[in-house]
C-alpha positions in Angstrom: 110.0 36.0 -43.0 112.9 36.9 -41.2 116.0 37.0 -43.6 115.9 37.7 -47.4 118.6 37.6 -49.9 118.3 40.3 -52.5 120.3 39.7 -55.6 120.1 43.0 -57.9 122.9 44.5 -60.3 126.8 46.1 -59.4 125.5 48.9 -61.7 122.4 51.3 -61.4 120.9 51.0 -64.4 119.9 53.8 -66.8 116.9 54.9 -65.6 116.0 56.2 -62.3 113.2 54.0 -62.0 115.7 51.1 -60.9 117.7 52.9 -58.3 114.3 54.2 -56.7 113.0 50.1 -56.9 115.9 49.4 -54.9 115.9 52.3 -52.2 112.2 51.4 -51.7 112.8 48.0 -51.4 115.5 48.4 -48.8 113.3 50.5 -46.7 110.6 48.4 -46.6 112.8 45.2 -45.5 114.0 47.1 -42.6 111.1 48.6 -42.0 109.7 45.0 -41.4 112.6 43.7 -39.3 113.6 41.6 -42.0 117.5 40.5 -42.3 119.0 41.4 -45.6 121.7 39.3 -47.3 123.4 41.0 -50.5 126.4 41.0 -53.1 128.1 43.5 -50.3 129.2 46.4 -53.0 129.0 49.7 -52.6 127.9 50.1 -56.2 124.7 50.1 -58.3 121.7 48.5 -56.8 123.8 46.7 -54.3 124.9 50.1 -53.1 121.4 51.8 -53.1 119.8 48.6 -51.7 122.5 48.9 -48.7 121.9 52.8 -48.2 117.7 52.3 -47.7 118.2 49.0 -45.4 121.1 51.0 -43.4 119.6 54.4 -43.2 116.0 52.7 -41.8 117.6 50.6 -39.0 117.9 47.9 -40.7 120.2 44.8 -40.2 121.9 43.6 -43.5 124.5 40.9 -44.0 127.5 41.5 -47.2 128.8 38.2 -49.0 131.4 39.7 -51.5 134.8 37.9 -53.1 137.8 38.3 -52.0 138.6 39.9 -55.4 136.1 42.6 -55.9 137.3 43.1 -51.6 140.5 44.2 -53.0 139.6 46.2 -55.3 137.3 48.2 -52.4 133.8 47.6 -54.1 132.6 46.3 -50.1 130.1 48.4 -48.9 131.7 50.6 -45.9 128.9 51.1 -43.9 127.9 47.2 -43.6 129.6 46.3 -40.2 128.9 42.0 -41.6 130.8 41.4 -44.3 131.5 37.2 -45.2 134.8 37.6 -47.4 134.7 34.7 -49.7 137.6 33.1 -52.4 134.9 32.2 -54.8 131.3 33.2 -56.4 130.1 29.8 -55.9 130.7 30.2 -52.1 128.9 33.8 -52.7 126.2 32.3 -54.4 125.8 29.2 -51.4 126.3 31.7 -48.2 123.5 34.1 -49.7 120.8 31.7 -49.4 121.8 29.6 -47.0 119.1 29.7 -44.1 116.9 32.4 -45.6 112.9 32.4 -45.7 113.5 34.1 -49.5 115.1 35.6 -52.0 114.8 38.5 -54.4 116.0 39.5 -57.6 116.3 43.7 -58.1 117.3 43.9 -62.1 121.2 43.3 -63.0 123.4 41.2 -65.3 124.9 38.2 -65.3 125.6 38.1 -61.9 122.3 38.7 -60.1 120.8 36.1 -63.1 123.6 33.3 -62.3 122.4 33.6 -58.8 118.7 33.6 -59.5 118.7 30.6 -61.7 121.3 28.7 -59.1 118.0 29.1 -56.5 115.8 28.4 -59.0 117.7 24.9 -59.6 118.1 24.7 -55.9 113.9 24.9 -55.7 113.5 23.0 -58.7 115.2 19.8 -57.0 114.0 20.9 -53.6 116.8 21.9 -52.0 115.5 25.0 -51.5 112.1 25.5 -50.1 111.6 28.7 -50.1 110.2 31.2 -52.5 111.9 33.1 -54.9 110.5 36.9 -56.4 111.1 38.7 -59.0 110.8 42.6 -58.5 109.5 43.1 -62.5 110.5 47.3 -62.5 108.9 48.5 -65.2 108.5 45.3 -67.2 112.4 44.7 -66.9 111.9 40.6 -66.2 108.9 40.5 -69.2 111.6 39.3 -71.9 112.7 36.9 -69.4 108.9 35.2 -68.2 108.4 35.1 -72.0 111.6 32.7 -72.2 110.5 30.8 -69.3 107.1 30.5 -71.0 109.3 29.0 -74.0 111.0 26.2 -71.9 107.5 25.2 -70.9 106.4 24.8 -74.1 108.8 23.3 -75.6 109.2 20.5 -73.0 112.7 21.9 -71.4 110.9 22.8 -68.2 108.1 21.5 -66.4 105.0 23.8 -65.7 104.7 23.4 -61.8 108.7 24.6 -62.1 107.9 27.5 -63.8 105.8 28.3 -61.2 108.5 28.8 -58.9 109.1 32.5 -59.6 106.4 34.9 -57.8 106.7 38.1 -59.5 105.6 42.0 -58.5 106.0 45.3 -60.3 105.9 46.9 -56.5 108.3 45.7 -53.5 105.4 45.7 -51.1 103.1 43.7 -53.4 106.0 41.2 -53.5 106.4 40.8 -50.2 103.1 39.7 -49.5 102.7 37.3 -52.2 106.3 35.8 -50.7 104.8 35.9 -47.6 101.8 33.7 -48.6 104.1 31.7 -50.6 103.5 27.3 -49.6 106.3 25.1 -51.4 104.6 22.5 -52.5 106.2 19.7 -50.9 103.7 16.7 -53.0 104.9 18.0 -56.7 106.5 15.4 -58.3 110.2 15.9 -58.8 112.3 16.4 -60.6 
């Protein structure tokens, strides 16, 4: 893998567990050579996970709004920040050409932009696989809901599938890096 987008939260979370998922995270990716695209804040996760990449060497990309660019949430210390008018066009450049993605915990934002590459993979537009870095059971509620859909008919099992998960960043990265889309499932 050579570029991943890392979707994860504007805010930090109230344990330290979170912030620490995210600085590791970071460090491994540069570590590994691997290009990071993120929300581009300075803030929360976003902020932490730019710190780790930036203070290991690493090369990371910022896709931020125009709006929350104004308001001087960027991240200072990413020299390549896309400026966009819209989250949609946030949402499109940040996976656009990756090997991956990742989703740190966060809100409504980092979850619009998981489920938009889940949607994207579920109609396979996007071939590429998708983690979930689980800190400390944070996602469980969330597989159980997914779980739901499947049984109740709302989402078929081989989609479901489509989320690799890992409580550890380096255990994610090598089930990502094993990851096959499976190119003969029937669709949609």
């Amino acid at each position: 893998m050579k570029s991943i987008a890392v979707f994860c939260g504007a805010n930090r979370g109230i344990y330290p567990y979170f912030a620490e998922a995210a600085a590791e995270l970071g460090r491994l990716l540069a570590q590994r050579g691997i290009h990071v695209l993120f929300g581009g804040g300075s803030v929360g996760l976003m902020g932490v996970l730019a710190d780790a990449v930036l203070a290991n060497g690493g090369h990371i990309t910022g896709v931020i709004t125009d709006q929350l660019h104004a308001l001087e949430r960027s991240h200072k210390g990413v020299k390549e920040m896309l400026v966009v008018e819209s989250m949609a066009e946030r949402r499109t450049l940040l996976i656009k050409g990756t090997d991956g993605v990742i989703a740190l915990p966060g809100g409504y934002g980092t979850l619009d932009e998981l489920f938009e590459a889940l949607t994207l993979a579920q109609l396979h537009q996007y071939r590429k696989p998708i983690g979930l870095l689980n800190v400390n059971g944070y996602y469980d509620p969330l597989f159980q809901m997914l779980d739901r859909m499947t049984e109740t008919g709302f989402l078929k099992a081989q989609n479901r599938l489509l989320c690799t998960t890992a409580s550890r960043a380096d255990e994610l990265l090598e089930k990502m890096a094993r990851y096959e889309f499976d190119a003969a499932s029937k669709w949609p």
